[in-house]
C-alpha positions in Angstrom: -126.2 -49.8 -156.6 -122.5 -48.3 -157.1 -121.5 -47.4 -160.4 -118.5 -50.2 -159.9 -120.9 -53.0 -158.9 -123.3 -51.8 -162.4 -119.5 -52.5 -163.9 -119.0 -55.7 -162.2 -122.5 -56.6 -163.3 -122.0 -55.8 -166.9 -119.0 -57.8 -167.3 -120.6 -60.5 -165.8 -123.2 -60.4 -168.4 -120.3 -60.3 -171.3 -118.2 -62.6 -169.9 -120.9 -64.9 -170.0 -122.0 -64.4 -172.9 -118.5 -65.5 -174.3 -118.4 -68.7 -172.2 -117.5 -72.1 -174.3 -118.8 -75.2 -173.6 -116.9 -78.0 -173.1 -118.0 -79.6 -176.1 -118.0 -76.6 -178.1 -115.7 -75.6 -181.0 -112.5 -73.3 -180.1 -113.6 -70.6 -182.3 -117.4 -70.4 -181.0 -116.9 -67.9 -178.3 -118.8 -64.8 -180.5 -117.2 -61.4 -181.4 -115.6 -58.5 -179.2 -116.0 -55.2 -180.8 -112.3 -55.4 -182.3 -113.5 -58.2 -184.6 -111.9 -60.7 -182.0 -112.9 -62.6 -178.7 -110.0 -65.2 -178.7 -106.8 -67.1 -180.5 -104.1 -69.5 -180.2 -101.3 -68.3 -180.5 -99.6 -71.8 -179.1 -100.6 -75.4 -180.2 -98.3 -78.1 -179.1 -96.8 -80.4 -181.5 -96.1 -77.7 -184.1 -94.0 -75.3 -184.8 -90.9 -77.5 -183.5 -91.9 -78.3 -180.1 -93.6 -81.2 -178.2 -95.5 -78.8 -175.9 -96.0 -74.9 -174.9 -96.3 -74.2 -171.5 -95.8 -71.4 -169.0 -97.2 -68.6 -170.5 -96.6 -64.7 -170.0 -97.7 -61.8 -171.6 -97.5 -57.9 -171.3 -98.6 -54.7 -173.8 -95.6 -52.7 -175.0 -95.5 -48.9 -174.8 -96.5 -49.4 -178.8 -99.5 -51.4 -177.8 -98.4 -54.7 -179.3 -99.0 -58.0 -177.1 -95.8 -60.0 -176.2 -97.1 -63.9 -175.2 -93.8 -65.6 -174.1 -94.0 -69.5 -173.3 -92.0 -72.5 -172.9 -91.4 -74.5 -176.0 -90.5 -78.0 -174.7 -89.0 -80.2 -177.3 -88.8 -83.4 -175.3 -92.4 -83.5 -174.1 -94.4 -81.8 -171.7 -92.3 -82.2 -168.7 -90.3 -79.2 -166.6 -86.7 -80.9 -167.3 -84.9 -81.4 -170.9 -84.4 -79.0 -173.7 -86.3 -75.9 -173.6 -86.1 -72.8 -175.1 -88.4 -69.5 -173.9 -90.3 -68.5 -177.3 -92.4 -65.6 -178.2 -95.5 -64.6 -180.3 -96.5 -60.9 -181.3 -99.8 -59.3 -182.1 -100.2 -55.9 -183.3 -103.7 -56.3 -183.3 -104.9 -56.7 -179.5 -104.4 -60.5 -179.6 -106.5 -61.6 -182.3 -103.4 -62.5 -185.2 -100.0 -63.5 -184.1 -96.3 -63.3 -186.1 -94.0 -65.9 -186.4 -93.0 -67.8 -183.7 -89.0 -66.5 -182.6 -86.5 -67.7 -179.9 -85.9 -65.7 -177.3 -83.7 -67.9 -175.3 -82.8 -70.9 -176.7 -81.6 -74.1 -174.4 -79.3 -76.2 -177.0 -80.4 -79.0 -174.8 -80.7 -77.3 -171.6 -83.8 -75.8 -169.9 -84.4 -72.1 -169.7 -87.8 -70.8 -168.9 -90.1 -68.9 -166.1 -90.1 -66.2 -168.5 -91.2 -63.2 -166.0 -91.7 -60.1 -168.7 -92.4 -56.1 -167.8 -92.2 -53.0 -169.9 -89.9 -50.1 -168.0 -92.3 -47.4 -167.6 -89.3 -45.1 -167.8 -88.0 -46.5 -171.9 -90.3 -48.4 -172.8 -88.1 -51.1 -173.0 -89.3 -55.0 -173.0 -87.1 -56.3 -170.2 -87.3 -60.3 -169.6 -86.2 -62.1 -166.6 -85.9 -66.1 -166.6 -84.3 -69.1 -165.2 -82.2 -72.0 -166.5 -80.5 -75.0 -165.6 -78.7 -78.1 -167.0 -81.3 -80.0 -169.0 -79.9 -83.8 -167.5 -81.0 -82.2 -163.7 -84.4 -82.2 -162.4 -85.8 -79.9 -159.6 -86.1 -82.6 -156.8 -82.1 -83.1 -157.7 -81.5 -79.7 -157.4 -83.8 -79.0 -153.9 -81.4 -82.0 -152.6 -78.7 -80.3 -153.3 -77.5 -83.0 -155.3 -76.1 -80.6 -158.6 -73.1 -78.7 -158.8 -74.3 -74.7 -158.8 -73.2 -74.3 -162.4 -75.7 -76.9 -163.0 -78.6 -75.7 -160.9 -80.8 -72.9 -161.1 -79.7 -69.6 -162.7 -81.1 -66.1 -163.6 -80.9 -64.2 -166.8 -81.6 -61.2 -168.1 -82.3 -60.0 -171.6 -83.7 -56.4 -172.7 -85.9 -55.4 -176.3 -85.6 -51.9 -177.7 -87.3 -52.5 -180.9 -90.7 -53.6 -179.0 -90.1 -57.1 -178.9 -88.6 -57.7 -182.5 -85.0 -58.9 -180.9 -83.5 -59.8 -177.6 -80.6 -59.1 -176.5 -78.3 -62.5 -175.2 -79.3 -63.7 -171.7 -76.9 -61.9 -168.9 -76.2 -63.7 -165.8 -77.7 -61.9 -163.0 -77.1 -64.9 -160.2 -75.0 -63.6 -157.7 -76.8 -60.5 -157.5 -80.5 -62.2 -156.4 -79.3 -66.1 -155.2 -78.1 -66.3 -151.7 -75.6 -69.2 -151.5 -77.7 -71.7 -149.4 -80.9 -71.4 -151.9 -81.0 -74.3 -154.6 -84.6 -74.1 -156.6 -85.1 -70.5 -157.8 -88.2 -69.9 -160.1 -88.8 -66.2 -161.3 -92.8 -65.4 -161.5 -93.9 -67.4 -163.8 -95.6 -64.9 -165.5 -95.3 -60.6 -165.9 -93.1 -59.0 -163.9 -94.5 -55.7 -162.2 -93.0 -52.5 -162.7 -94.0 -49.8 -160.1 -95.7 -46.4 -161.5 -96.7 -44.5 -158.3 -95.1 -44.0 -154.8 -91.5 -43.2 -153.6 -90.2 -46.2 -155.9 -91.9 -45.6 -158.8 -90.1 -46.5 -161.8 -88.7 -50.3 -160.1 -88.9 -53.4 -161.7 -90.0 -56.7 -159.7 -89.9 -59.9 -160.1 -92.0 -62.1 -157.9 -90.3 -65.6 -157.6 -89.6 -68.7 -155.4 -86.9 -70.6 -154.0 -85.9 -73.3 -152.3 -83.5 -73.5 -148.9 -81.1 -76.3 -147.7 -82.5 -78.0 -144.5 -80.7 -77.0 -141.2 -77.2 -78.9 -140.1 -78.6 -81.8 -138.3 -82.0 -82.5 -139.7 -82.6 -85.6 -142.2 -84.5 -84.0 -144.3 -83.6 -83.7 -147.8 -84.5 -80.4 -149.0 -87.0 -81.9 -151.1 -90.1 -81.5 -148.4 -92.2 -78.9 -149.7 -92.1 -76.9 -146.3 -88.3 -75.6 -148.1 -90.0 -73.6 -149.8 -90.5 -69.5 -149.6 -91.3 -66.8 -151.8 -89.3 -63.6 -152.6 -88.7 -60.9 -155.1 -86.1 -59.3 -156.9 -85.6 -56.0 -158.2 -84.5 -53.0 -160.6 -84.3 -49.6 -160.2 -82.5 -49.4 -162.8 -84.1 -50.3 -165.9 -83.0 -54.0 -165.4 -78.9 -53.2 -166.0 -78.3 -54.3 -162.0 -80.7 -56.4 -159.7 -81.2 -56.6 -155.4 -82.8 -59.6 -153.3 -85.9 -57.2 -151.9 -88.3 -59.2 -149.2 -87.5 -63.2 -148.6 -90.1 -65.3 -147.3 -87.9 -67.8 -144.9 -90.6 -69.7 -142.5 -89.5 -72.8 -143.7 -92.7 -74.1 -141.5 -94.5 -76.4 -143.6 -97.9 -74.3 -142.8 -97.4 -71.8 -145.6 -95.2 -73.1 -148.7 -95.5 -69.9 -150.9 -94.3 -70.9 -154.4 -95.1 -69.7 -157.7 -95.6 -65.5 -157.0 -97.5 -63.1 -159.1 -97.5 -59.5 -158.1 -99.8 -56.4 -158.5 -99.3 -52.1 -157.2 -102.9 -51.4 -155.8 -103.8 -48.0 -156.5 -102.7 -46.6 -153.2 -99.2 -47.6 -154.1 -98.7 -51.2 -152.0 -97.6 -54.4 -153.9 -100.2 -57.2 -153.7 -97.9 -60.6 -154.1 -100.4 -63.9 -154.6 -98.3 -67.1 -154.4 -99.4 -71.1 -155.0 -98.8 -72.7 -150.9 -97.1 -76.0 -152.4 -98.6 -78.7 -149.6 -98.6 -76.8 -147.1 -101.0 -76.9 -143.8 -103.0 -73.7 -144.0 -106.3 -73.9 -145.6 -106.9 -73.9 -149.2 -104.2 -73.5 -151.6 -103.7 -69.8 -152.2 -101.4 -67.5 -149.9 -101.1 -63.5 -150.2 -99.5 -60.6 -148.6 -98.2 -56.7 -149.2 -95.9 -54.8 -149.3 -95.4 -51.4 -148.6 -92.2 -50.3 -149.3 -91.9 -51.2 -152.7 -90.8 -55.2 -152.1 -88.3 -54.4 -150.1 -90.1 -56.2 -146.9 -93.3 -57.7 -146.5 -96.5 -56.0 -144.3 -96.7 -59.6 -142.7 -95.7 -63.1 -143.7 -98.1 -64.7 -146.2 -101.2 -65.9 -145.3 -104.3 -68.1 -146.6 -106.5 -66.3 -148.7 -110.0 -68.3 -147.9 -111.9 -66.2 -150.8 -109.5 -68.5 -153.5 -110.2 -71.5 -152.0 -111.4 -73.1 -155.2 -108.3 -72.9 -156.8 -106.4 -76.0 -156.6 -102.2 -76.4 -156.1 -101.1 -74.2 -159.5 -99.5 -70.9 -160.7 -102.0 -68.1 -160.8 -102.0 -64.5 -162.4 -103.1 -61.2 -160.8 -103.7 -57.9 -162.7 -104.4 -54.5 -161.0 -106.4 -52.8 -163.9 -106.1 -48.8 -164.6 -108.4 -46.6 -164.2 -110.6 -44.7 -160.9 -111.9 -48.0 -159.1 -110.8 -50.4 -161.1 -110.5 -53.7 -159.9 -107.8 -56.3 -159.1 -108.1 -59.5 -161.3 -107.0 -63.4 -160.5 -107.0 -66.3 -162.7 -106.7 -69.8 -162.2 -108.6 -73.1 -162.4 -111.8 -73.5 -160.4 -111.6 -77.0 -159.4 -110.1 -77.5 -155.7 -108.7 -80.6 -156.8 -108.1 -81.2 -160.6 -106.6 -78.5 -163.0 -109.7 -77.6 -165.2 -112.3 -74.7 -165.5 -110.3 -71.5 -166.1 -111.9 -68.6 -164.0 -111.6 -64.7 -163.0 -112.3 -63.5 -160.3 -112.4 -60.2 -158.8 -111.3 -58.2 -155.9 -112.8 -54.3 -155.0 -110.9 -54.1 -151.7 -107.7 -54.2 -152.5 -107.1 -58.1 -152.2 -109.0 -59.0 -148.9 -112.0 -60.8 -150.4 -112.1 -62.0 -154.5 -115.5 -62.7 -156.0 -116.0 -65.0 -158.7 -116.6 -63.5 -162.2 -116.8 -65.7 -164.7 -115.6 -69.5 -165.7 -114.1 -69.5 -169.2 -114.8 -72.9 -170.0 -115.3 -76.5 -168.3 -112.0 -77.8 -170.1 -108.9 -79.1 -168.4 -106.9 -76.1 -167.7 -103.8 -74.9 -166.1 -101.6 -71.9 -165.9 -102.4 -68.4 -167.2 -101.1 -64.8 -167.1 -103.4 -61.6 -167.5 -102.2 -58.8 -169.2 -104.2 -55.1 -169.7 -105.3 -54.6 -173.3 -106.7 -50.9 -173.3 -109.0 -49.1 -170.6 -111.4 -51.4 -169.5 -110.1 -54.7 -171.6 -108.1 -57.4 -170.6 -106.5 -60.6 -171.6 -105.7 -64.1 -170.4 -103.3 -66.2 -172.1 -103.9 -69.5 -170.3 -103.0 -73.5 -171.0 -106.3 -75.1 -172.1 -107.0 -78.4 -174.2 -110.0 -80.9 -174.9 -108.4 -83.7 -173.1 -105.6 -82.4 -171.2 -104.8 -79.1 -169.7 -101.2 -78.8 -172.1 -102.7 -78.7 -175.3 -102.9 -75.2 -176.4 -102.2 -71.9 -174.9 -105.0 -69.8 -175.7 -105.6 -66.2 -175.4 -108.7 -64.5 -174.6 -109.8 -60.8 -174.6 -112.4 -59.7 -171.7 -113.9 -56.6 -171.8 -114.6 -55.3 -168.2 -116.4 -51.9 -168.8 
């Protein structure tokens, strides 16, 4: 047996031995050896907000965990007033500060909060989206809103590891083609690039939306409209490019929601959510080679994820010689519920099934590297309903 397969197997046998029943209380998941296995950082109905969702997380250059989310004052659905909010732990995830406003909406919706730290500064920088908080996305894919009122990207940068924000800038023009109307950065980290030629880049992985072509009568709101892409810094985040664009427009792969990875010989690994479309299964991946700029070959089914139903997923490349590459996402092909990890040793071809955190209802997630060896998951969870909380959970891989 491989020493990475003795690793695998140990974190098999820890992971299970943190597993929750369904039934069981949210604190009874035992002890990691930094006096903490999990928190929740997010409960909806307090702290001003009807319900937390979307969540992303990353570890500052100072080691203290940044969990952005959503905090949705009118309820728990995508359109209204919401704000992007953040929580901070010094301690690895197990305590959190006071809940602060990163970007507020004053009755419009910003959100996608797509977070990396610039290898370069150490800066925090956030990319996210907003729109007008009266529109709803099938208004917008129908090209029914004025642009002002549609979709829009922001940036926003942290010196003081996470403390402040700077205002959201406007980056639109530079990353939204004309003829796009949904745009959705990550959700979830952004990646920023350490080895290779383009080492030192910032990218987002996002989505859009296209306008049919002249003549059809489609509205723009079929699913086959949409295509993945990425934008990016080289920079530190002060000017952004369009890299690769996903533009099928087939209806067999609908790649929406995009998380993105560097494998350890340099390429991007991009994971996407295939919103309806034909291919088998509903999880679609490629790579890239050239640092986002284009894509190795368009996205594909990835039959090994097969159990994950239509949702946003996370992937994480851990550090370190062999290390593997992490997903999470529900485990139930067609219900969200049963947050799982899985795990990939060959660079994204196959994923193996690790561990299933719990039987509860359960939804989007991000994963974020702790320390060598350790990650997290910050991932929407509840009793009765996948919205409930936003939990985060510390894994210890080897």
């Amino acid at each position: 047996m491989t020493p990475l397969n003795r690793s695998l197997l140990a974190a098999l046998a820890f992971f299970t031995s943190l597993a929750v029943p369904a039934q069981a209380h949210a604190h009874a998941d035992g002890r990691a050896a930094s006096g903490c296995a999990s928190s929740v950082p997010y409960v909806s109905g307090r702290g001003g907000y009807d319900t937390y969702r979307i969540p992303a997380a990353v570890t500052t250059r100072r080691g203290t965990v940044l969990a952005f989310a959503e905090g949705r004052h009118d309820g728990a659905g995508d359109t209204g007033d919401i704000d992007v909010v953040l929580r901070r732990s010094t301690d690895g995830g197990c305590t959190w500060g006071r809940l602060t406003v990163v970007a507020a909406g004053r009755g419009h919706t910003r959100g996608n909060p797509a977070p990396v730290v610039d290898p370069r500064t150490g800066a925090v920088v956030l990319v996210s989206c907003a729109n007008a908080g009266t529109v709803t996305e099938a208004q917008i894919m129908r090209g029914e809103v004025a642009p002002e009122l549609g979709r829009r990207v922001f940036v926003q940068r942290s010196w003081d590891d996470g403390r402040h924000f700077t205002p959201p800038a406007d980056i639109t023009a530079q990353v939204k083609p004309p003829g796009w109307r949904w745009y959705a950065t990550g959700p979830g980290h952004a990646v920023a690039l350490t080895r290779g030629p383009h080492a030192g880049r910032l990218l987002v992985p996002a989505d859009h939306s296209a306008a049919p072509p002249a003549g059809s009568r489609d509205t723009g709101r079929e699913s086959r409209y949409y295509g993945g892409h990425a934008l990016y810094s080289d920079d530190g985040g002060r000017t952004w490019h369009l890299g690769f664009v996903d533009a099928d427009y087939d209806g067999v792969t609908n790649a929406n929601e995009s998380s993105a990875a560097q494998l350890p010989d340099g390429r991007l690994y991009l994971s996407a959510r295939d919103q309806n479309g034909r291919a088998p299964g509903n999880r679609l991946d490629t790579y890239s080679g050239d640092g986002g700029r284009t894509l190795d070959r368009p996205y594909a089914a990835q039959p090994t994820l097969n159990e994950v139903p239509v949702v946003q997923g996370s992937v994480l490349q851990l550090s370190g010689a062999a290390a593997p590459l992490l997903f999470s996402g529900p485990s139930v092909p067609d219900a969200r519920r049963a947050m799982a990890l899985w795990s990939s040793t060959d660079a994204g071809r196959t994923f193996t099934r690790l561990l299933t955190l719990s039987d509860r209802p359960a939804a989007y997630s991000d994963l974020v590297q702790l320390g060598r060896g350790t990650a997290g998951i910050l991932y929407e969870t509840g009793a009765n309903g996948p919205y409930e909380t936003l939990r985060f959970r510390r894994l210890r891989l080897y």
